[in-house]
N, C-alpha and C positions, 0 to 999 in steps of 0.2 A: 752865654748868649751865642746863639749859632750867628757864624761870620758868612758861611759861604755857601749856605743856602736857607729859602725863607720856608717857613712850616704857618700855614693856615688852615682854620677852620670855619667854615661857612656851610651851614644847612645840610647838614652831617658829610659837607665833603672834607675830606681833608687834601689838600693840595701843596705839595710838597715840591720847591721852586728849583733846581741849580742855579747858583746867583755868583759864578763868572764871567758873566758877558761879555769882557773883553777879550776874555781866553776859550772866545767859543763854548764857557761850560766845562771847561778840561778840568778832568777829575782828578785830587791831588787825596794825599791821606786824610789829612782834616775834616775833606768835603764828603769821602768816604764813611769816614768817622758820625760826623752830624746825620748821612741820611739815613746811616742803620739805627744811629739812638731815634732819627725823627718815624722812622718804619715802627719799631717797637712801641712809640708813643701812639701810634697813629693804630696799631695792630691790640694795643691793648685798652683806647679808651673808646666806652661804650655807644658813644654818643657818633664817634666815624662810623659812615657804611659803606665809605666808597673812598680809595686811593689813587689820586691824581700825581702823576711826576712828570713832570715839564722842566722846559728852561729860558732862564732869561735871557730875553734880546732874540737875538735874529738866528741862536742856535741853539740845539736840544743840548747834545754833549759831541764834543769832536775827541773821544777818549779819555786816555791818561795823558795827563801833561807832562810831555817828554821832558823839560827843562826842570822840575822837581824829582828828579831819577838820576841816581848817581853811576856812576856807568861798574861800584862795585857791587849791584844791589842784586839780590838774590829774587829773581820775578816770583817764583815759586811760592817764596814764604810772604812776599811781598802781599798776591793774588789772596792765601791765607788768612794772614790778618787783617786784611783790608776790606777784600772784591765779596770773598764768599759768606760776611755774615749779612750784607745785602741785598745777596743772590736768593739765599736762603729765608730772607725776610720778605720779600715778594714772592716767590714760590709756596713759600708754605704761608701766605696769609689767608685766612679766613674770609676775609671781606675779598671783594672785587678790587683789582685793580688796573688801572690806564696808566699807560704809558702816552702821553701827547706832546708829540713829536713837531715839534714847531719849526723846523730848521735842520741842519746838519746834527745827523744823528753815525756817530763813525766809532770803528775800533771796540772798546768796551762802554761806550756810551751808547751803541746799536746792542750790545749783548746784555745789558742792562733791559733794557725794551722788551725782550724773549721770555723775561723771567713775568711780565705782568702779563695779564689775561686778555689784554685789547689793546692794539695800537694804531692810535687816531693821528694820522700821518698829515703834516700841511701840503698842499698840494705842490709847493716849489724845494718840497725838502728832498736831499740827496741821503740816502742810506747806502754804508759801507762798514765790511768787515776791515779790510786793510790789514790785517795783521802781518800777512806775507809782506805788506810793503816795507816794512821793517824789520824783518828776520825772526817773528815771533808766529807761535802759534793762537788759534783762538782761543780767548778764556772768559772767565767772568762766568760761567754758564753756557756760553754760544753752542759749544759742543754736540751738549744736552739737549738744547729746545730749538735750537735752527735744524737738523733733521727734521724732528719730529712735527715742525710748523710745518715745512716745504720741501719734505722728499729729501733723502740721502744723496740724490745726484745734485739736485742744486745745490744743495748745502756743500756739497765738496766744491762743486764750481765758483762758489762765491768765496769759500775761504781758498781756494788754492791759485784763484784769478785777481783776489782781492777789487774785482767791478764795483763801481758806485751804479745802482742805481736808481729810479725815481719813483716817486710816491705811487704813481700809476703802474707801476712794474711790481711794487713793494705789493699792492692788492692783488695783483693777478696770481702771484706764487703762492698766494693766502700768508703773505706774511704778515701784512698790515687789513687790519679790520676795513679802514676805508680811506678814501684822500679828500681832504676839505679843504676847500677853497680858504685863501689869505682873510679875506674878509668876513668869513663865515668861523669861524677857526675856533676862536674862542667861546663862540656863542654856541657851538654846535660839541664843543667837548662837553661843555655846563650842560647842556639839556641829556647828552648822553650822559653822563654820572649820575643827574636828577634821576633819570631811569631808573637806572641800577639802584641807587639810594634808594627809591619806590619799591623796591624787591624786597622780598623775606631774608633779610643778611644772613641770621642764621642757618637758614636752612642752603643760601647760596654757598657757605661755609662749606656743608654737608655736600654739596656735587662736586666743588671743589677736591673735597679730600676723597669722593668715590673717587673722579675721573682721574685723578692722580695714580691712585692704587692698580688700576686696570695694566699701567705699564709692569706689575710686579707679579700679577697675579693670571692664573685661567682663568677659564670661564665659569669651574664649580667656585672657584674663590672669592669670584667676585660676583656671583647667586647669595652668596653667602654674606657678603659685604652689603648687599642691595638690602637683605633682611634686616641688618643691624640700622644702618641710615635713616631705611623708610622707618623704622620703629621710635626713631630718635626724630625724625622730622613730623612725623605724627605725632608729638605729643608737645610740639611749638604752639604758641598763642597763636601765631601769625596763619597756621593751620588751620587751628577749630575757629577763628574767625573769621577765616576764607568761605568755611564750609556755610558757619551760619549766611553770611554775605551771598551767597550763591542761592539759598534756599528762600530767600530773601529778596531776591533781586536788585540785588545793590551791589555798587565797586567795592568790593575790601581796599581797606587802608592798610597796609601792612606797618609792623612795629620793630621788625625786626627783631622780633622774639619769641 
């Protein structure tokens, strides 16, 4: 039974809770432990098309929870066994994922967010790396995909200033998708995941794993990559049903398949 965070499924979303709320969310190895088994559950059954990770109460994640950290612990191997098969499970998933940011989102609970494909910021939440506030570098991922969101120069300024800033600040850098109001919050992540659910999953798979490759490849590499995808996305139901739908003059319903 996961203790320390909730895993639900509603109307192919699957929504995946931090459930410390009195610790802000602070990530301990346990809590680590359930969201990569809950990511692979979520990553391998057919019936998800969309991955939600949120947190309970009044904050997303305020980090690692300094007070489960023994001061002879090795971060390094710690990050290892812990951070990165969770980094790895949002980054390389197939499905769409959100990050919705409900609250204080800080340290590696902010670099958790980098690795999903959207993040739906509340409008009174504060975002922070911090790590320079305690003598550590940034990890989890941050590295990696803070650049790559918002420029080389911000990304050094935010880790080496270690600045909070706010939701409104978080969209203007392109780091966060958009900022929703407290009252609108919940109702407007639901209809943006319905969205995405409404997609061809498979084939959003398929852009997915292009636009990943782009950072490894040129431009004949990825002529070449565009042949293989469109060949495989061509030959989805959700495809020749679009087409018939279009010839048709009607909405396709996609099936994700």
């Amino acid at each position: 039974m996961k203790r320390e965070m909730h895993y639900v499924v509603k109307d192919q979303i699957a929504t995946l809770t931090l459930a410390r709320p009195k610790q802000l969310n602070a990530l301990t190895s346990n809590l680590l432990e359930e969201l990569a088994d809950a990511l692979e559950e979520a990553n391998q059954d057919e019936e998800v098309r969309v991955i939600v990770l949120t947190g309970e109460g009044r904050g997303f994640c305020a980090g690692q929870d300094l007070k489960t950290v023994s001061p002879e612990l090795d971060h390094g191997e710690y990050l290892q066994q812990y951070y990165h098969p969770v980094v790895r499970a949002l980054a390389k998933s197939k499905k769409p994922t959100i990050a919705a940011i409900n609250g204080v989102a800080a340290g590696a609970g902010l670099s958790l967010t980098l690795a999903c494909d959207f993040r739906l910021v509340h409008a009174e939440a504060k975002l922070s790396l911090g790590f320079i506030n305690i003598g550590l570098v940034p990890d989890a991922g941050a590295p990696y995909f803070l650049p790559r969101l918002i420029g080389a120069a911000k990304a050094t300024e935010l880790a080496l200033l270690g600045d909070t800033i706010s939701a409104d600040e978080a969209v203007s850098l392109n780091l966060a998708t958009r900022s929703i109001e407290s009252e609108k919050f919940v109702e407007e992540v639901t209809a943006f995941a319905r969205q995405l659910a409404d997609r061809p999953t498979k084939v959003i798979g398929y852009i997915k794993q292009l636009q990943a490759a782009s950072y490894e490849n040129n431009l004949e590499e990825m002529l070449a990559q565009e042949i293989i995808y469109q060949s495989r996305a061509g030959k989805t139901e959700d495809h020749r049903h679009a087409v018939e739908s279009f010839i048709e003059k009607k909405r396709p319903v996609f099936v994700g398949r």
